[in-house]
Backbone as a ProteinNet text record, in pm:
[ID]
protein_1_A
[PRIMARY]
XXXXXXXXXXXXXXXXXXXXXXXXXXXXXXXXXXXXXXXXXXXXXXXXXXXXXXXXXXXXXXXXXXXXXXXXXXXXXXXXXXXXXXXXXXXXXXXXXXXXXXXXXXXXXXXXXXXXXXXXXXXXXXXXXXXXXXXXXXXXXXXXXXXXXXXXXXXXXXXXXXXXXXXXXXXXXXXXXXXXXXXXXXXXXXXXXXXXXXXXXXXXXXXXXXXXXXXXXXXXXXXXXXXXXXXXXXXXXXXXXXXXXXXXXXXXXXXXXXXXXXXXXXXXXXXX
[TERTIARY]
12807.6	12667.9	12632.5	12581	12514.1	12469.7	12416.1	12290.5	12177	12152.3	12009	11954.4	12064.4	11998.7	12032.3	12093.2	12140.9	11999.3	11924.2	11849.1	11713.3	11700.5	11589	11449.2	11366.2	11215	11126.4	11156.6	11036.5	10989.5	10866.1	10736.3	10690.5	10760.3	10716.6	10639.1	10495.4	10380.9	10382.3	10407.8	10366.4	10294.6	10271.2	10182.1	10248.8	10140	10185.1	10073.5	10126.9	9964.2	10016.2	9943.3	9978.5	10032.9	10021.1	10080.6	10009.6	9948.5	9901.1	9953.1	10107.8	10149.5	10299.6	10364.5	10502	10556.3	10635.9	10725.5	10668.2	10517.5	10453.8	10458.6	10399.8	10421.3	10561.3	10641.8	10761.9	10865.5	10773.9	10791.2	10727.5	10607.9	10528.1	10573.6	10641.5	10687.3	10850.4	10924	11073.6	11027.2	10966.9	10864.9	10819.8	10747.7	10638.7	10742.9	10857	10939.1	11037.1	11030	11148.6	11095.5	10924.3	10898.9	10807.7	10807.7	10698	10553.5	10488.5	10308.1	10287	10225.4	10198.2	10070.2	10041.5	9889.5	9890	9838	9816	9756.8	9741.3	9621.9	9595.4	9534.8	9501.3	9372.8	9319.8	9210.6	9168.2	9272	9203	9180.5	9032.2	9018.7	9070.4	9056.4	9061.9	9232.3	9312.7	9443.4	9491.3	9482.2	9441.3	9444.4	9315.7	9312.5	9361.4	9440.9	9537.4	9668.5	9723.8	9829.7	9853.2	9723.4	9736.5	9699.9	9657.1	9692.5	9811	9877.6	10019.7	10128.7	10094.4	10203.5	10176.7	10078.6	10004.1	10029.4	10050.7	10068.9	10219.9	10311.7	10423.5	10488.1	10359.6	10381.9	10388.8	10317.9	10302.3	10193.4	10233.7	10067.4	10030.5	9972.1	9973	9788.6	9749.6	9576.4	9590.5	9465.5	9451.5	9307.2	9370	9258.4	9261.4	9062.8	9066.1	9009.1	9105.6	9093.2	9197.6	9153.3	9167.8	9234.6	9384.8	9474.4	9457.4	9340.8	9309.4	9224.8	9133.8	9023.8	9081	9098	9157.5	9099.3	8950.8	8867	8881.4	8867.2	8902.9	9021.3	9100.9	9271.4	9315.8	9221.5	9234.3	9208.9	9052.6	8951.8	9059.1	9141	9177.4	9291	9379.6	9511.9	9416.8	9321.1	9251.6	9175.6	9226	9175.7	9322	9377.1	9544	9547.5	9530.9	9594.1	9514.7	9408.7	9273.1	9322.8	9360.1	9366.3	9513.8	9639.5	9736.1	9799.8	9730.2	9726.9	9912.1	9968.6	10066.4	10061	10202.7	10219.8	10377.7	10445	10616.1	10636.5	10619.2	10648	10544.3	10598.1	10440	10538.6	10489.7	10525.3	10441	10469	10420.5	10457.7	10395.7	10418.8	10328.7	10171.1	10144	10133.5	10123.8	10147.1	10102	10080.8	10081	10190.8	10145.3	10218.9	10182.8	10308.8	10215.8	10210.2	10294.8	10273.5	10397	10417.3	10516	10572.1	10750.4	10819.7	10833.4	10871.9	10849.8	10915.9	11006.8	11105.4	11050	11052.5	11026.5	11130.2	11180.7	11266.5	11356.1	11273.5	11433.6	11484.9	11421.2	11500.6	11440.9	11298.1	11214.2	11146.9	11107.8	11006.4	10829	10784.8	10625.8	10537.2	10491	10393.5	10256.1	10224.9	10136.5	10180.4	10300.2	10361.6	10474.9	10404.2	10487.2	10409	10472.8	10448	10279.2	10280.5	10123	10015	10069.5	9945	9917.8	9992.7	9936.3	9835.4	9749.9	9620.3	9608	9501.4	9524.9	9429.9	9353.7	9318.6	9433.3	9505.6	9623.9	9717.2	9747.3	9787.1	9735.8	9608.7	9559.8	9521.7	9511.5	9492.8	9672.8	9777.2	9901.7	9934.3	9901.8	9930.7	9877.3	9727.3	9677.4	9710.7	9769.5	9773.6	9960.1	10042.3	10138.3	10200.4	10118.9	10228.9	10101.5	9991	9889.2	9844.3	9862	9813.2	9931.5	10081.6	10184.9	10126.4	10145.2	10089	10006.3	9883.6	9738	9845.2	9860	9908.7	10067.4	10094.8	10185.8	10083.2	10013.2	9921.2	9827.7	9812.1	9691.3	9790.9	9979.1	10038.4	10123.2	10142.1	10220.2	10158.9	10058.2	10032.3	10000.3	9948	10031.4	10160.5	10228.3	10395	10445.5	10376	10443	10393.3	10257.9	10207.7	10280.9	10343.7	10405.7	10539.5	10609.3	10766.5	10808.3	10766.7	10872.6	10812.6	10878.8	10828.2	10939.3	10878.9	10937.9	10841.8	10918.9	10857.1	10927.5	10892.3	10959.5	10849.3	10860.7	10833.3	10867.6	10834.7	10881.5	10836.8	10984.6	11003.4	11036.8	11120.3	11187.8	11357.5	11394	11543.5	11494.3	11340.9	11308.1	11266.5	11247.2	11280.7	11412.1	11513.6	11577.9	11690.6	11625.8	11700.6	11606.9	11619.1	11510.7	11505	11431.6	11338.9	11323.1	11370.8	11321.8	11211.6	11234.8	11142	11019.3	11012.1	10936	10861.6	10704.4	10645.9	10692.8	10660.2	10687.8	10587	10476.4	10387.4	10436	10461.5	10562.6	10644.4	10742	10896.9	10849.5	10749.2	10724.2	10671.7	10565.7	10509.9	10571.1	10713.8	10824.3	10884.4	10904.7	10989.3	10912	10802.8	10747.1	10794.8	10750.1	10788.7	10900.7	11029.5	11088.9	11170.3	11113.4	11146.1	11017.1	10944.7	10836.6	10925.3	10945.7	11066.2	11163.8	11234.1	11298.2	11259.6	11168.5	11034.6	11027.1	10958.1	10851.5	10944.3	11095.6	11200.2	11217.6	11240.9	11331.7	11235.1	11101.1	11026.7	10961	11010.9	10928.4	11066.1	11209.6	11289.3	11288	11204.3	11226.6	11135.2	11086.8	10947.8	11017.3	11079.9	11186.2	11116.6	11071.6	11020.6	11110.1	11152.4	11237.2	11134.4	11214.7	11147.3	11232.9	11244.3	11324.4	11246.4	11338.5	11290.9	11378.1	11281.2	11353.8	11315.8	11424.9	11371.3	11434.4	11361.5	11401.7	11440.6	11519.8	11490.4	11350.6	11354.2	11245.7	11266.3	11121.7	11107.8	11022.8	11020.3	10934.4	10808.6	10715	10584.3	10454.6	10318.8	10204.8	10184.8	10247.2	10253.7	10260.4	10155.1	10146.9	10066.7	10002.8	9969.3	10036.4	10156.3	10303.5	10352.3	10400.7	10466.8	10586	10660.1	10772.7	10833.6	10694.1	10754.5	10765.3	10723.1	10781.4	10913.1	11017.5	11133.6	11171.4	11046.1	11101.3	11090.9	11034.1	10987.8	11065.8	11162.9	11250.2	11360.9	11344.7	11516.9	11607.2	11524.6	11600.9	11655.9	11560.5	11627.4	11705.1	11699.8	11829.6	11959.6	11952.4	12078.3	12159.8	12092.1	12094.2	12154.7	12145.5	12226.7	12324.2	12409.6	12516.3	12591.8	12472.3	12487.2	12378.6	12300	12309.5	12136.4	12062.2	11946.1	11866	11705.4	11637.5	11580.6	11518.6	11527.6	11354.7	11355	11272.1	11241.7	11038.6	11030.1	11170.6	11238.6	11306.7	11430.7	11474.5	11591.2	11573.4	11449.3	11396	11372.1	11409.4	11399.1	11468.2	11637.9	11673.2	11726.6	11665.6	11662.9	11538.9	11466	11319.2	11321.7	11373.2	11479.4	11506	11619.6	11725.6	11691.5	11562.4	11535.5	11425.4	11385	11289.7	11351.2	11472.1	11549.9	11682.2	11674.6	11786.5	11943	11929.7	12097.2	12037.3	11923.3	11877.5	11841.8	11899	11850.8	11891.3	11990.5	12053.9	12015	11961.2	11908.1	11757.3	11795.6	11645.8	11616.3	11531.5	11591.5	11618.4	11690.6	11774.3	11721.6	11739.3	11687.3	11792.1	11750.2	11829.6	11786.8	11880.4	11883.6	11884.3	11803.9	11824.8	11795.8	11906.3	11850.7	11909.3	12048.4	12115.3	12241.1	12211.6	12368.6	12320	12160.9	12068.1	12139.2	12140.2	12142.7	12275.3	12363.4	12452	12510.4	12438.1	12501.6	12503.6	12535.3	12547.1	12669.4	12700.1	12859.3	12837.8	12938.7	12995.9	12929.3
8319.4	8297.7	8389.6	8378.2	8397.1	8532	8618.5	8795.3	8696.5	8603.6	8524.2	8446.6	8405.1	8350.6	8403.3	8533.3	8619.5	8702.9	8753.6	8788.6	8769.7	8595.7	8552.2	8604.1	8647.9	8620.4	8578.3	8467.3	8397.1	8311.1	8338.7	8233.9	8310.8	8432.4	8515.8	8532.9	8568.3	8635.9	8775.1	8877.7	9051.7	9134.3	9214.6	9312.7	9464.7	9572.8	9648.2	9761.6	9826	9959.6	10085.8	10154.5	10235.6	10209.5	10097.6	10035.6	10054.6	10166.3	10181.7	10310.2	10341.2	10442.6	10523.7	10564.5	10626.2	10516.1	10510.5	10438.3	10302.4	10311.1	10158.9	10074.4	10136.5	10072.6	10068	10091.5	10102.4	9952.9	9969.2	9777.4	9680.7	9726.6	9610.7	9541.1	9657.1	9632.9	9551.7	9569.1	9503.7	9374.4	9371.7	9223.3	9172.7	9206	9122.7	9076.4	9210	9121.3	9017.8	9014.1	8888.8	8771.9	8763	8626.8	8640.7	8750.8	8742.3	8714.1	8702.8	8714.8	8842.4	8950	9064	9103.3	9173.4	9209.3	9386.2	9473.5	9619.4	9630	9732.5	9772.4	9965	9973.7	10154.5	10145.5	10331.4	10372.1	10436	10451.3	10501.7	10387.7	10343.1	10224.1	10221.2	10349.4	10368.5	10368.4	10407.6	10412.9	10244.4	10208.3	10071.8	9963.7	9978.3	9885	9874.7	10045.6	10067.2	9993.7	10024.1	9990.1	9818.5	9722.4	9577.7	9562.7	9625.7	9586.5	9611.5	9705.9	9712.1	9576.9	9571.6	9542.5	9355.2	9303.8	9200.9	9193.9	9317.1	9294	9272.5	9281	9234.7	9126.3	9043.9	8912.7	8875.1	9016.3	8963.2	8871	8819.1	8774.6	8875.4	8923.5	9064.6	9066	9099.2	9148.4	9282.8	9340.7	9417.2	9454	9542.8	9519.4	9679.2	9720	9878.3	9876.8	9970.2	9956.5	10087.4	10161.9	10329.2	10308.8	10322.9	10272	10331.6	10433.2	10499.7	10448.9	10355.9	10315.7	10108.9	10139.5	9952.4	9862.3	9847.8	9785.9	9698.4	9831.8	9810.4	9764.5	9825.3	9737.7	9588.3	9602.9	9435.2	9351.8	9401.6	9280.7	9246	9368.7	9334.6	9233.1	9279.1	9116	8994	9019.5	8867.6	8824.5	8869.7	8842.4	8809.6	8873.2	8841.6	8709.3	8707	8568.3	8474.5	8472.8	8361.3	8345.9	8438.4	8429.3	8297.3	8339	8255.6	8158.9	8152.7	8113.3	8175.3	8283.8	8273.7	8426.5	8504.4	8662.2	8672.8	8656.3	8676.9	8823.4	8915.4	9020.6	9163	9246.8	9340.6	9506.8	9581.2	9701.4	9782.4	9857.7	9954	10095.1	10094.4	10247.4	10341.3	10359.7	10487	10577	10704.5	10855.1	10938.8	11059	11169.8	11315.9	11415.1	11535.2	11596.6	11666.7	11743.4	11910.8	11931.8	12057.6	12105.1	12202.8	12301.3	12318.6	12348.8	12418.3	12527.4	12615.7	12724	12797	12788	12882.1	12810.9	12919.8	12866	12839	12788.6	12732	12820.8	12957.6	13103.1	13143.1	13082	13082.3	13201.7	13237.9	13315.5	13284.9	13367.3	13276.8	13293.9	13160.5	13148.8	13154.4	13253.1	13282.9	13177	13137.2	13018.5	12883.3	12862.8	12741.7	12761.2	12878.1	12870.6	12796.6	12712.4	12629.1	12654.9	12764.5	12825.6	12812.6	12824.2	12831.7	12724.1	12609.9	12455.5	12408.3	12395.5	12298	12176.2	12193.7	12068.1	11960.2	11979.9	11883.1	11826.9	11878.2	11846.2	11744.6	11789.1	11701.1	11608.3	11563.6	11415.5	11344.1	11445.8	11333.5	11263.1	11401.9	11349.1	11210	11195.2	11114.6	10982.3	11022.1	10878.3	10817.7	10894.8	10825.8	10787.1	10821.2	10853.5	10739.5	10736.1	10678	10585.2	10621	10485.7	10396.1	10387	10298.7	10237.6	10283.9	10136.3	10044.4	10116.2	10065	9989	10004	9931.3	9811.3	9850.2	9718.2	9630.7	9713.2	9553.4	9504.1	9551.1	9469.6	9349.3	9407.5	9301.3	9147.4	9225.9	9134.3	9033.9	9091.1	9033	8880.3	8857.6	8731.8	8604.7	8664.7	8565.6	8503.7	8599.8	8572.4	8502.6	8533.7	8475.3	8298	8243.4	8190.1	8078.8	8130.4	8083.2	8064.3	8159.1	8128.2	8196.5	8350.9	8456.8	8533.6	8651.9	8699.6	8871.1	8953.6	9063.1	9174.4	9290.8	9402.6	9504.7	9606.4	9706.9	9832.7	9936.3	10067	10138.8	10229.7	10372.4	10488.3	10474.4	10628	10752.5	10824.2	10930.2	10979.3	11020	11106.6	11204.8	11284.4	11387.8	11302.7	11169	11105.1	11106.1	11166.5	11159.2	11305.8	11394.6	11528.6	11657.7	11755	11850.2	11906.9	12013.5	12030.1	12177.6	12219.1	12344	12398.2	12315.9	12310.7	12158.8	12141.8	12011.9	12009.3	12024.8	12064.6	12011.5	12045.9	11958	11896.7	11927.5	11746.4	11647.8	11676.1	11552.9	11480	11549.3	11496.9	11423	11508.7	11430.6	11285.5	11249.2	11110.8	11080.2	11119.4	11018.9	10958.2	11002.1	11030.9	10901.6	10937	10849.2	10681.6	10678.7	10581.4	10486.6	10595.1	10532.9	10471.6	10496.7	10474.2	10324.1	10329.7	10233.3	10121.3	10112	10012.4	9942.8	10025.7	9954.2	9885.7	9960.3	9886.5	9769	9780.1	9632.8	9513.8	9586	9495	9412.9	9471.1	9404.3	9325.5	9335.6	9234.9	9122.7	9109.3	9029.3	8948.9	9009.4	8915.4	8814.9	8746.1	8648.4	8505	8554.6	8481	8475.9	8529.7	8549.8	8639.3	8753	8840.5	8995.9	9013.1	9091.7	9274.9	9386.9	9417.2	9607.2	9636.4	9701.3	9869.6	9956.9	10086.9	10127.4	10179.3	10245	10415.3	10516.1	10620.6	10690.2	10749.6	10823.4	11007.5	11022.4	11171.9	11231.2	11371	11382.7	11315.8	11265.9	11171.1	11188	11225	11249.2	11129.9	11212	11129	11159.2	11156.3	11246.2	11287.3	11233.5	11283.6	11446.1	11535.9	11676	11733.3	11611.7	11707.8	11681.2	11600.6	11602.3	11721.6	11779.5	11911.1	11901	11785.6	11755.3	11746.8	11708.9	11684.4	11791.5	11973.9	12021.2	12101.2	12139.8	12168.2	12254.8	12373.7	12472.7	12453	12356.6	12284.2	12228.1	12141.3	12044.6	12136.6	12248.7	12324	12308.9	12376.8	12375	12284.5	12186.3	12055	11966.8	11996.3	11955.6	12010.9	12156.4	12227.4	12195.8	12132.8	12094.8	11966.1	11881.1	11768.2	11753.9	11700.2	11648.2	11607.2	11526.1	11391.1	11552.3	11645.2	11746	11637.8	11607.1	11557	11489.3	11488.4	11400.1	11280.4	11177.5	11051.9	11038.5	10941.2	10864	10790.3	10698.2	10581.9	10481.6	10461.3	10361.3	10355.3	10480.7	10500.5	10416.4	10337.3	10312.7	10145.7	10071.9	9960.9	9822.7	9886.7	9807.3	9760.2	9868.3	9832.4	9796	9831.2	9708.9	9568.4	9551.5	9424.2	9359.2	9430.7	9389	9312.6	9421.8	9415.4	9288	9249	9129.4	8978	9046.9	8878.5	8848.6	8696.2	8657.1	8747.5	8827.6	8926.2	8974.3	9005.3	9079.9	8988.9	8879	8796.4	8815.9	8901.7	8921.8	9066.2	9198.1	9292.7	9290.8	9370.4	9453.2	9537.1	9590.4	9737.4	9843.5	9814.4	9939.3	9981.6	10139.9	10241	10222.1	10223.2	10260	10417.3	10445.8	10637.4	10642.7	10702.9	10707.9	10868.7	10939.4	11081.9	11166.3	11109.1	11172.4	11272.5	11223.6	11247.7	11423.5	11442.3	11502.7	11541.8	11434	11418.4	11438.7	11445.3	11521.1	11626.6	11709.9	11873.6	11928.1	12026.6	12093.1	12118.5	12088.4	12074.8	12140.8	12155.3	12238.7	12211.8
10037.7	9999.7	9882.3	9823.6	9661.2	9724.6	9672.1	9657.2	9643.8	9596.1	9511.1	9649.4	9727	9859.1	9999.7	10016.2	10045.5	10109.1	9989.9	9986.3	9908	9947.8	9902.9	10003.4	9878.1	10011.4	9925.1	9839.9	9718.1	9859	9844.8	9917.1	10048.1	10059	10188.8	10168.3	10267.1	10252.7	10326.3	10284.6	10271.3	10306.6	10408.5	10394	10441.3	10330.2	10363.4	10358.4	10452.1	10466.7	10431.7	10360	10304.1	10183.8	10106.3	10034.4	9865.4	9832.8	9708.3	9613.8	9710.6	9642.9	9721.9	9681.1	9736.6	9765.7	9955.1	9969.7	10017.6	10039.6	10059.1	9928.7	9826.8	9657.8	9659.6	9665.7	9657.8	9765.4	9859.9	9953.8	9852.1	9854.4	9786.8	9638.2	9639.9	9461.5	9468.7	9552.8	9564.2	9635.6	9660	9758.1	9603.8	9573.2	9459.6	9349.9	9255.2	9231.5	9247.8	9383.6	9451.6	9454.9	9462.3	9465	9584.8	9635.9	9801.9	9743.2	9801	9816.2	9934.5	9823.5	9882.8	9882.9	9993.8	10041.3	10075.5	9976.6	9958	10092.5	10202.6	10239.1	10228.5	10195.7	10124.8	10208.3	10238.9	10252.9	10095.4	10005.2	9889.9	9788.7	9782.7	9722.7	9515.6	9482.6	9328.5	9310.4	9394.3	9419.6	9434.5	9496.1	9545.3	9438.5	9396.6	9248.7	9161.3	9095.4	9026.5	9063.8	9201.4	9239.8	9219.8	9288.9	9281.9	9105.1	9032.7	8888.8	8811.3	8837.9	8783.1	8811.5	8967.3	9042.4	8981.7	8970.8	8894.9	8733.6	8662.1	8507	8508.2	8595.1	8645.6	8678.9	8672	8726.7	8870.4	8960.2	9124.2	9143.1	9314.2	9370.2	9427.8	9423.5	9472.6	9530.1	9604.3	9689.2	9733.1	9722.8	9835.2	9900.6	10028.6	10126.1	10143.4	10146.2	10154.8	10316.2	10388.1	10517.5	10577.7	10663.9	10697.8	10796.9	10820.3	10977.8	11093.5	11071.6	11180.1	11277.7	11194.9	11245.8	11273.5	11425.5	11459.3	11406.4	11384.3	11366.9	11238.5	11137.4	11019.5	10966.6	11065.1	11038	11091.4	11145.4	11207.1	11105.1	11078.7	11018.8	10860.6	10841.3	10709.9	10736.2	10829.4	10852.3	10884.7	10943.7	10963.6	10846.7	10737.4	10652	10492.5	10553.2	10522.9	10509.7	10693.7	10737.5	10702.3	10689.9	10670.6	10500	10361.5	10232.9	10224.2	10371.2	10291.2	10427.5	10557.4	10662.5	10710.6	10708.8	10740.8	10767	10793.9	10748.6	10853.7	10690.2	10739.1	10772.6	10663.8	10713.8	10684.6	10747.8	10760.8	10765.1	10654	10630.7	10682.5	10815.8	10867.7	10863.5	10738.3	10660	10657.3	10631.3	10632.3	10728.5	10667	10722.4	10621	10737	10628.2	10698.2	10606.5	10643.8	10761.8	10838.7	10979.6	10949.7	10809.1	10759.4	10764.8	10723.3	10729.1	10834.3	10847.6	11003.6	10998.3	11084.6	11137.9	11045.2	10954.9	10852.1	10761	10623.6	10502	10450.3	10322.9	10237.1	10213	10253.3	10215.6	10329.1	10486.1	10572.8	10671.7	10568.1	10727.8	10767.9	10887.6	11000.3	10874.1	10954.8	10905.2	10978.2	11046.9	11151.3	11147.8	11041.4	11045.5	11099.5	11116.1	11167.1	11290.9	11337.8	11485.3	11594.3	11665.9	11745	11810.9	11880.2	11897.7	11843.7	11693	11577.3	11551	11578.7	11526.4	11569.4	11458.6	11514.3	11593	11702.5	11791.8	11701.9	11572.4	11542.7	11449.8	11405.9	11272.7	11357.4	11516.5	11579	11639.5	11617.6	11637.3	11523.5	11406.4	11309.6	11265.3	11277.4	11233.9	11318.5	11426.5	11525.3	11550.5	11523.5	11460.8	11379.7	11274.3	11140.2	11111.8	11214.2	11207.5	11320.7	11392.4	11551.3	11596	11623.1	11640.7	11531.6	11468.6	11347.6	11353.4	11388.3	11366.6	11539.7	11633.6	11764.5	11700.1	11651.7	11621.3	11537.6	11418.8	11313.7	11399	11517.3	11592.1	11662.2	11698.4	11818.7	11721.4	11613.8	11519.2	11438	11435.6	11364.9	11469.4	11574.7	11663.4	11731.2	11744.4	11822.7	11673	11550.4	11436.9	11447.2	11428.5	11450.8	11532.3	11646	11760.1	11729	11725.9	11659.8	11581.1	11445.9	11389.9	11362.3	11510.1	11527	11488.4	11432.9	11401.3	11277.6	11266.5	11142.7	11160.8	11100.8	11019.6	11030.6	11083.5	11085.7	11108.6	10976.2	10901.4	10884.9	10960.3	11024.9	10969.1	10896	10812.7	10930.8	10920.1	11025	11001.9	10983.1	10946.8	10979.2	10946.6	11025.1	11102.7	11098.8	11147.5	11328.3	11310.5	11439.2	11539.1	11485.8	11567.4	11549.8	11502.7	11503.9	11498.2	11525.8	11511.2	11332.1	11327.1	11200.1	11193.5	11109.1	11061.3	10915.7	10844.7	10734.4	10735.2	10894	10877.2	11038.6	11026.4	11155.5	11277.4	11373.2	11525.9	11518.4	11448.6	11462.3	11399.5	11274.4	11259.3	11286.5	11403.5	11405.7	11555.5	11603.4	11742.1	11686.2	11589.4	11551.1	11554.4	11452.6	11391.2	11502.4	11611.9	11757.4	11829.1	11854.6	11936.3	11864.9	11731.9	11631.5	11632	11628.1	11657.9	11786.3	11896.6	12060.8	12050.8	11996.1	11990.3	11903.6	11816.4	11735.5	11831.3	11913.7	12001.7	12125.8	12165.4	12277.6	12273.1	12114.4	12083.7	12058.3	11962	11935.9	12073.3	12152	12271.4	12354.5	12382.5	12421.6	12309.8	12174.7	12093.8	12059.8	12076.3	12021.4	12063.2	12225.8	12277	12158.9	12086.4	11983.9	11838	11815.3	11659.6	11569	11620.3	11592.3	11539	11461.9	11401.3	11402.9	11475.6	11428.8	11432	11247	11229.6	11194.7	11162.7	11147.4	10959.3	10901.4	10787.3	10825.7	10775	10836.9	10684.5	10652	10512.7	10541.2	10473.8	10479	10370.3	10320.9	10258.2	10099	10039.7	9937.6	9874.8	9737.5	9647.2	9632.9	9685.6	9721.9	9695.3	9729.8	9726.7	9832.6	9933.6	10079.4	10084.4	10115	10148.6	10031.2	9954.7	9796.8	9688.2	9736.5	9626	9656.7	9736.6	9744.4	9705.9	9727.4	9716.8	9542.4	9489	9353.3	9285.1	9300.2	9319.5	9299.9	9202	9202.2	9306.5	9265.4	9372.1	9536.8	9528.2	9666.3	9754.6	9655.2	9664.4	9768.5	9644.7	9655.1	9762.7	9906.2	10005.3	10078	10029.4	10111.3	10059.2	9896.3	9820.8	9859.7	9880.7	9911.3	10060.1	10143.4	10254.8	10288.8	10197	10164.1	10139.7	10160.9	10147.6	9998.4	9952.6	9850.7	9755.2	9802.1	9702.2	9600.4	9650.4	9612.6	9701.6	9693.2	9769	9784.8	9805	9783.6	9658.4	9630.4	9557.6	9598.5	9647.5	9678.2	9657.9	9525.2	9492.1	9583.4	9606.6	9727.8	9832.9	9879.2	9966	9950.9	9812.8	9821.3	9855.2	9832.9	9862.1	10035.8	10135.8	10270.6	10293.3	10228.7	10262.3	10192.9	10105.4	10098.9	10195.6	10199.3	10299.4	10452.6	10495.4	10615.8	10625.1	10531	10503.6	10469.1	10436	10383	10513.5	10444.7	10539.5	10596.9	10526.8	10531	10659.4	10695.4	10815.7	10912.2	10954.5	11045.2	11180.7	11183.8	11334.6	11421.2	11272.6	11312.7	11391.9	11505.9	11519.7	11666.8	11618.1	11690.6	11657.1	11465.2	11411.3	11343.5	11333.5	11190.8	11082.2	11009	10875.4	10786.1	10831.5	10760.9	10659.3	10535.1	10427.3	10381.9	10444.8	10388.8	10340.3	10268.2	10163.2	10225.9	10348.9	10482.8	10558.7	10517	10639.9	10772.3	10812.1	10938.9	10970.8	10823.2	10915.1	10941	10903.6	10871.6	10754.8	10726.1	10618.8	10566.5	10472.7	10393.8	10242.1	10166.3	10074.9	10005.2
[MASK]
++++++++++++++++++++++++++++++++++++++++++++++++++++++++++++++++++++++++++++++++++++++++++++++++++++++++++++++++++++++++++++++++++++++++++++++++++++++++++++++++++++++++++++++++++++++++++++++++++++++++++++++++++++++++++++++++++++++++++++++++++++++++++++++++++++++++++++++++

């Protein structure tokens, strides 16, 4: 079989939250050039407009919808409004997040008394969590009875590697969201496959983003977790496109359930 039909998704219809910047622009954008019909959803509306005009002077179909994943309400009304613009919704990028802060060692490898387990704010851990691990809960519950609906569809979860290993330069509020995240991927997989409901995990290591402020972008920022790598660098939204691809087109028809690691061999130790 051809790459061209391999990994066709011309006529899919798209959505993605968090989708006006980093690794959501970064779906929306390997979608829009393939031929999908994509739908932004951002809480930052000026971010937002920018993002669906680029992605449009490009030659996408590209919308978007300003709507806060924290708040169900608002995340609903916007897929029902998805679905009402193109009566369908193949696949659905359940991407935003934010930072849970700093881990307990800094980048030179001493302790940070502001980020010892004790000191963490119990509000930092309900907003990380809302915004991190209930808002994908909220956006399967709002996309799932479409799908089912219409006989199947696609769903692609940005998770982390910090989901499935511990963290030293990366909070325990974070790694717990990521955690819950991805045990939820396999959950939902295994009771929706009976409907043809696909439903996969991308898990990145760290990725130059605005996520934390942009901390990441950064050199000196970067450092330690460059050195920590394997492959000796950290990822880029773009690192990130061609398994959101992948995981949307026919090559992925038999997956789901699975993460796909993208963290520059993280996860597996530290080497020369």
């Amino acid at each position: 079989m051809k790459a061209s039909e391999l990994f066709d998704v011309r006529g899919k219809i798209a959505a993605v939250t968090g989708g006006a910047s980093g690794i959501g622009y970064a779906c929306a954008e390997v979608m829009a050039d393939n031929g999908a019909a994509v739908d932004l959803i951002d809480v930052d509306a000026q971010a937002l407009s920018a993002a669906v005009a680029r992605l449009r002077a490009a030659g996408g179909q590209v919308h978007g919808e300003v709507a806060d994943v924290t708040q169900p309400e608002a995340l609903k009304a916007a897929f029902e409004r998805i679905v009402t613009r193109h009566g369908r919704l193949d696949v659905v990028f359940a991407n935003a997040g934010i930072s849970g802060g700093p881990g307990f060692l800094t980048g030179n490898g001493e302790r940070n008394p502001q980020a010892a387990f004790e000191n963490l704010s119990l509000d930092l851990w309900q907003r990380v969590l809302a915004t991190n691990t209930t808002s994908v809960f909220v956006t399967l519950q709002c996309v799932i009875p479409q799908m089912k609906k219409q006989g199947g569809g696609r769903i692609i979860v940005t998770s982390s590697n910090s989901a499935s290993k511990t963290e030293t330069l990366v909070s325990a509020i974070y790694t717990t969201s990521k955690g819950a995240v991805g045990h939820l991927v396999r959950q939902v997989a295994l009771e929706v496959a009976k409907y043809n409901i696909l439903v996969n995990a991308i898990a990145p290591g760290p990725i130059v983003t605005n996520i934390a402020g942009g901390r990441l972008q950064s050199p000196e920022a970067r450092r330690p977790f460059e050195a920590a790598a394997p492959l000796k660098r950290i990822g880029t939204p773009r690192d990130i496109q061609g398994a959101a691809l992948f995981l949307a087109s026919p090559a992925a028809d038999l997956m789901t359930g699975t993460q796909i690691l993208i963290d520059g061999g993280l996860s597996l130790g530290h080497a020369d």
